[in-house]
N, C-alpha and C positions, 0 to 999 in steps of 0.2 A: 805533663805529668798529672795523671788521677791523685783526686784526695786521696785514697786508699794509697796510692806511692808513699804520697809528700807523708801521710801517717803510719806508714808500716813499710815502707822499701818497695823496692818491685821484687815482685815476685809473679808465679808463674800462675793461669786458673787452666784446669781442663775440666772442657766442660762431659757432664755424662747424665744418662736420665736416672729420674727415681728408682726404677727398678734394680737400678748396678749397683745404691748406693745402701739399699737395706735389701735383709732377706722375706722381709715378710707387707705384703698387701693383700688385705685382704675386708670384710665387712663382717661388721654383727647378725646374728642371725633372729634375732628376737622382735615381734609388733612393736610398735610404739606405745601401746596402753598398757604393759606390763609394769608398770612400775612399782613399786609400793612404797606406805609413804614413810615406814617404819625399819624401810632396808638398811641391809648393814655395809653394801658396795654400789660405789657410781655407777649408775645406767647410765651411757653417753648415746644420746638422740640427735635430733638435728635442731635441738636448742639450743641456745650459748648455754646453761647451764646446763650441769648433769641431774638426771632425777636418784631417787634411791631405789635397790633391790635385794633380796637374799639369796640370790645366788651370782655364783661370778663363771665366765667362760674364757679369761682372758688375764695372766699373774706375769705383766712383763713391763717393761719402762717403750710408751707407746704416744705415739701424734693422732690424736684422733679428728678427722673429718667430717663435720655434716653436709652429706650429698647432697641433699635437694630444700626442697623449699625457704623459705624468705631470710634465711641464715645459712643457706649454702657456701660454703669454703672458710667459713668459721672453726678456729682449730680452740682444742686443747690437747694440754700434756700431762699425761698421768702417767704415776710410776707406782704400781702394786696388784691388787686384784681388782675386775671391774667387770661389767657388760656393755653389749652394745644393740643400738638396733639394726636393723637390716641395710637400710641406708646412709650408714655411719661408718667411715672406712678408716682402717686402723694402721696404724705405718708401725711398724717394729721392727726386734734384729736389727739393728744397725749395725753398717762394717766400720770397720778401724777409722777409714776413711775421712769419715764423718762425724762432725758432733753436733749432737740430738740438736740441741738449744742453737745450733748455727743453723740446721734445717727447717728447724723451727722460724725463726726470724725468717729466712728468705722464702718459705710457704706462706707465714704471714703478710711479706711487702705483696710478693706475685702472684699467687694464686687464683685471687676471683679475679684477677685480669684474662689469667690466663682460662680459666672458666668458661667464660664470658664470650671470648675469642673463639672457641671452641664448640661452643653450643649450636646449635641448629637457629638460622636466624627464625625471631619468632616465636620461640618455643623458651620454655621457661627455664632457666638453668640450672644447669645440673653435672653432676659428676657420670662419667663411666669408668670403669677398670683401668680401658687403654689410655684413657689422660690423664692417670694418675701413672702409670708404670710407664710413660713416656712424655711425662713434666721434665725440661731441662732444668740439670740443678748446676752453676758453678761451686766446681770443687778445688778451692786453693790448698798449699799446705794445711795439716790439721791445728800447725800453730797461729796460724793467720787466722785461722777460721775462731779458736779461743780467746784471741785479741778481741776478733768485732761482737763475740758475745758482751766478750769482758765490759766494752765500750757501750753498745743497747743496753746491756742489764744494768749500768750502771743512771743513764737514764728511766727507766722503769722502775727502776727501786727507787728513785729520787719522788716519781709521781705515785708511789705504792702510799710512800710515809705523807708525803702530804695529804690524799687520800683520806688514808688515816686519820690527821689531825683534822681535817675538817670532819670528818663522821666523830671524833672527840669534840671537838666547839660546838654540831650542831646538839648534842645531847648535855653540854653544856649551858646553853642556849635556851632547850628545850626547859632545863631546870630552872634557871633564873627567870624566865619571863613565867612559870605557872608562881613562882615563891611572889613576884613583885606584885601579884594582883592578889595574894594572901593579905586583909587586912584582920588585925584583933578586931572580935567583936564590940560594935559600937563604936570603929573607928571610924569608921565612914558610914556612907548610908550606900543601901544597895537600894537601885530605884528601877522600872522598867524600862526597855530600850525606847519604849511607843507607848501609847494612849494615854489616858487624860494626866494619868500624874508621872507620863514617861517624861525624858529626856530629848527625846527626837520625833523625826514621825517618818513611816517607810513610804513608800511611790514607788509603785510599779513601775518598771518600763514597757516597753510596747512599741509594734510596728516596723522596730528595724531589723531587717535582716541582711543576709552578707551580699547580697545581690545588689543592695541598696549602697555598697560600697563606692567611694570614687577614691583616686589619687588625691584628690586636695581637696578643700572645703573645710566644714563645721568637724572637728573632732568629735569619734564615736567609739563607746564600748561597748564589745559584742560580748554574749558573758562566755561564749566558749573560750577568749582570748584572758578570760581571769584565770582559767585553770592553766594554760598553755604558753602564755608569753609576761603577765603582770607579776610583780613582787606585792610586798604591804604596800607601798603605795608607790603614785606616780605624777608624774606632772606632764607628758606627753602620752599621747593615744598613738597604735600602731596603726589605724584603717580614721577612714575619712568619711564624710556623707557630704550630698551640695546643700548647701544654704537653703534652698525650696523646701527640700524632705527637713532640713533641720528647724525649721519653724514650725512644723508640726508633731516634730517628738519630743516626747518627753526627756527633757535633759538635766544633766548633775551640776551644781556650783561646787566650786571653792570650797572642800574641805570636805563635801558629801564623802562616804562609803559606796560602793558601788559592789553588790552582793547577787553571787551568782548563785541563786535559787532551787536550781535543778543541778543533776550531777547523778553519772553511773554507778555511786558508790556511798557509803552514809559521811566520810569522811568528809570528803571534798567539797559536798551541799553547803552553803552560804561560805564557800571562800569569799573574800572580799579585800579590796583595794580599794585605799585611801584617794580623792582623786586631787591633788594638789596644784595643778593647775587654774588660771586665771578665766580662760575662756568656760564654758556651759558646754557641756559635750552630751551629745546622747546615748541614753541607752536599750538597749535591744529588751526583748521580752525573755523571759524567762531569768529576768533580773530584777533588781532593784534596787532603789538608793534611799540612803538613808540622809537624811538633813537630822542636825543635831546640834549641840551647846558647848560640847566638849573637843579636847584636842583632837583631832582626826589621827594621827596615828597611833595614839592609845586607844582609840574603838577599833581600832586597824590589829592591833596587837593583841588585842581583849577578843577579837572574834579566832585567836588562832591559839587560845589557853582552854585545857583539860576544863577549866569548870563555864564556858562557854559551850563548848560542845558537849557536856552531861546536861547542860538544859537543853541545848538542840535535839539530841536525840530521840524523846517521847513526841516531839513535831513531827516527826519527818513520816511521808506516806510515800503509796507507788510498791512498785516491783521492779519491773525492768530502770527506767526511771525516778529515780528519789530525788522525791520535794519536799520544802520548806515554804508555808506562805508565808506572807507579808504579817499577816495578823497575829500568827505564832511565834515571826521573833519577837513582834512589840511585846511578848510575855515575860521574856528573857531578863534578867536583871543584871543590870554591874554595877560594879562596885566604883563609886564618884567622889574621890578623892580633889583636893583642893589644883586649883590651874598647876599651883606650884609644882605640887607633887605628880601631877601627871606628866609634864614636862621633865622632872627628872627620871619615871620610869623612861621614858619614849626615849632620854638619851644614851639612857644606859644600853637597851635594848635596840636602837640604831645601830651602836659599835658591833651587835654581833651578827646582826642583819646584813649590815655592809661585808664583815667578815666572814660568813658562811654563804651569804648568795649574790655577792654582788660579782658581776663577769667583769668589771670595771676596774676594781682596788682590792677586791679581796681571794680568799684562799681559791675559789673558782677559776681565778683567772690566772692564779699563777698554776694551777694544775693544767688551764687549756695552755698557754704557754709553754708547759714541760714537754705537754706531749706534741704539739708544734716542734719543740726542739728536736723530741728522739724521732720524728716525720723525717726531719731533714736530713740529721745524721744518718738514719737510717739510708733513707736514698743515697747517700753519697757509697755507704760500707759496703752497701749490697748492689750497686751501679757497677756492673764487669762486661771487657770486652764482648761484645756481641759474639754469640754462640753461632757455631752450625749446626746444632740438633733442631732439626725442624719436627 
C-alpha cells in the first residue's frame, strides 16, 4: 500500500495530459524590456519575479511558465489582471476536473524534469507548445486532489511564517546592534581603526589565489569566500593552501579581522570576518587584516553598523569594481568602550546572529528543515501509479 492509500484510502488516478485538463495554453505576446517601473499590473517574464506595467492582456486565475533561459519551468500563480512576455506560457480555464493549486504542486514537483527530458540533448532548455499540451498530469478524484493541497499548503505556510519571523528578527537585529554602538557624548572615546593614535594596524594580503588551493594544509581565506560562505566570524576556513606557499603569505592570527576590500557593489566593500581560530591562515589579495586590541567580534560587528558604513562611503573608488584601501579604513573611527562592555554588547548581539543566520540552531535551519519536510511529503502525495501517456 502507497502512503497516499495508508493516508487517503485507495482510490482510483486516471491519467490524461494538460491539454484535456484546462481550456486555455497559450504565451504572452509582449518583449521582455517593456516593463515600467511605475506599473500598475504584473508583467510575468521569465524571471522568478514579476516586473510591473500599465497595461494588462490577460483578467483570469492563471499558472504562469517561464519558457527558456536559466529559470526555465519556474511557475507562478496569479489571479486577476496581468501581462506576459512572449516566452512566458499561461495555463488557464480550468475544468471541474482539476484544482488549480493541485496542478499547481504537481507542475512544481515534475516539470523541469520533464523539461529536461525532453529538450534536444545539448541544447539549452526550453519549453515548446506540444510539451506543454502533452505533459502527463495524474487526475485522482477532485476531493483527493483538495486533501494533498490541504496537506502541501499546510507545510508552506508553516515555512511562509517562519520566513516571516526571521525577516522580523533580522530587522530586529538590525536595530539593536546600530542602538548598542550609540554612546552619549563623552562616553567613550572614538579613536581611529589604524595609524599612529589608532587601535590596530591593516596588512594587506597578497599572492594567493584559488589555484593556489589544495585539500589539506595551512588554512586560507580567499576574500571572494567572505561575501559567499563566511558569517561575522569563524574558527575554521573553507579551502586550504600547502605549508611551502604558506610560509610565504601573508597570514591572520587569532582574533585578526579579515576584510574583503573589493566588492561589485558599495555595500558589500570591506565585509569582514572575525578570524577565531588558533592556527595563522592566509590571505589572498584584494583583502586584508586587521591586528588589533579590542574584542574581535565587536570590530566584527562595528564593521556591519550604519555609522561604520557612513564613514566607508567618502573612501570608496572604482566603477565596475569598488574599493576601499587599507589607508582609508585606518581613518575610520569607533567607538571603544571598556573590555567589559564590549563583551556584553558581542553577547547580546551573538543571540541574534546565531538566531537569524546560523544554518546550525537558528531560524535558518528550521526554515531549511520545513522545506526538506514539505520535499518529502510532497514526493510521497504526488508519487502515482506509472502512467501510459508517453
Amino acid at each position: 500500500m502507497s502512503y497516499l492509500e495508508k493516508i487517503l484510502g485507495v482510490f482510483e488516478v486516471e491519467w490524461k495530459v494538460l491539454g484535456e485538463v484546462v481550456d486555455l495554453i497559450t504565451t504572452g505576446r509582449l518583449n521582455a524590456n517593456v516593463m515600467e517601473d511605475n506599473g500598475i499590473y504584473p508583467f510575468f517574464t521569465c524571471n522568478e519575479k514579476p516586473y510591473k506595467i500599465n497595461s494588462y492582456a490577460f483578467d483570469l486565475e492563471a499558472i504562469l511558465i517561464s519558457g527558456n533561459g536559466s529559470q526555465v519551468g519556474h511557475l507562478n500563480y496569479y489571479n486577476g489582471k496581468f501581462n506576459a512576455y512572449q516566452r512566458t506560457y499561461i495555463i488557464g480555464e480550468f475544468k471541474d476536473s482539476i484544482e488549480v493549486q493541485y496542478l499547481y504542486h504537481y507542475l512544481n514537483h515534475t516539470l523541469r524534469g520533464y523539461i529536461t527530458k525532453h529538450s534536444r540533448k545539448g541544447s539549452v532548455p526550453y519549453i515548446t507548445m506540444p510539451m506543454l499540451v502533452n505533459f502527463p498530469i495524474p487526475v485522482p478524484d477532485i476531493e483527493i486532489q483538495k486533501e494533498i493541497v490541504r496537506i502541501l499548503d499546510s507545510f508552506t505556510e508553516l515555512t511562509a511564517e517562519l520566513t516571516a519571523e526571521l525577516t522580523a528578527r533580522k530587522k530586529q537585529y538590525n536595530y539593536y546592534r546600530e542602538q548598542l554602538f550609540c554612546f552619549e557624548e563623552g562616553e567613550v572615546k572614538y579613536l581611529p581603526l589604524g595609524g599612529d593614535n589608532g587601535v590596530g594596524e591593516f596588512i594587506r594580503g597578497g599572492g594567493l589565489q584559488k589555484k593556489d588551493f589544495t585539500e589539506t594544509g595551512v588554512g586560507c581565506i580567499h576574500y571572494g569566500q567572505i561575501y559567499t560562505h563566511y558569517g561575522t566570524y569563524t574558527d575554521k576556513t573553507k579551502t586550504y593552501v600547502s605549508e611551502e606557499f604558506a610560509e610565504k603569505a601573508r597570514k591572520a592570527k587569532h582574533g585578526d579581522l579579515v576584510i574583503a576590500t573589493t566588492s561589485e557593489n558599495d555595500e558589500d566593500v570591506c565585509k569582514a570576518v572575525a578570524w577565531l581560530g588558533y592556527e595563522e591562515v592566509a590571505v589572498s589579495s584584494d583583502a586584508c587584516f586587521y591586528t588589533h586590541s579590542l574584542n574581535p567580534k565587536y570590530v566584527a560587528y562595528f564593521f556591519q553598523t550604519e555609522q561604520f558604513q557612513k564613514q566607508k562611503r567618502p573612501f570608496i573608488t572604482g566603477t565596475k569594481v569598488r574599493r576601499v584601501n587599507a589607508d582609508d579604513l585606518a581613518k575610520i573611527k569607533i567607538p571603544v568602550p571598556s573590555p567589559e562592555e564590549q563583551e556584553r554588547i558581542v553577547t547580546i548581539l551573538d543571540k541574534f546572529d546565531i538566531l537569524t543566520t546560523s544554518i546550525s540552531e537558528g531560524l535558518p535551519k528550521e526554515i531549511e528543515l520545513r522545506k526538506k519536510q514539505y520535499e518529502y511529503y510532497r514526493d510521497l502525495l504526488l508519487t502515482f501509479p506509472k502512467n501510459k501517456i508517453e
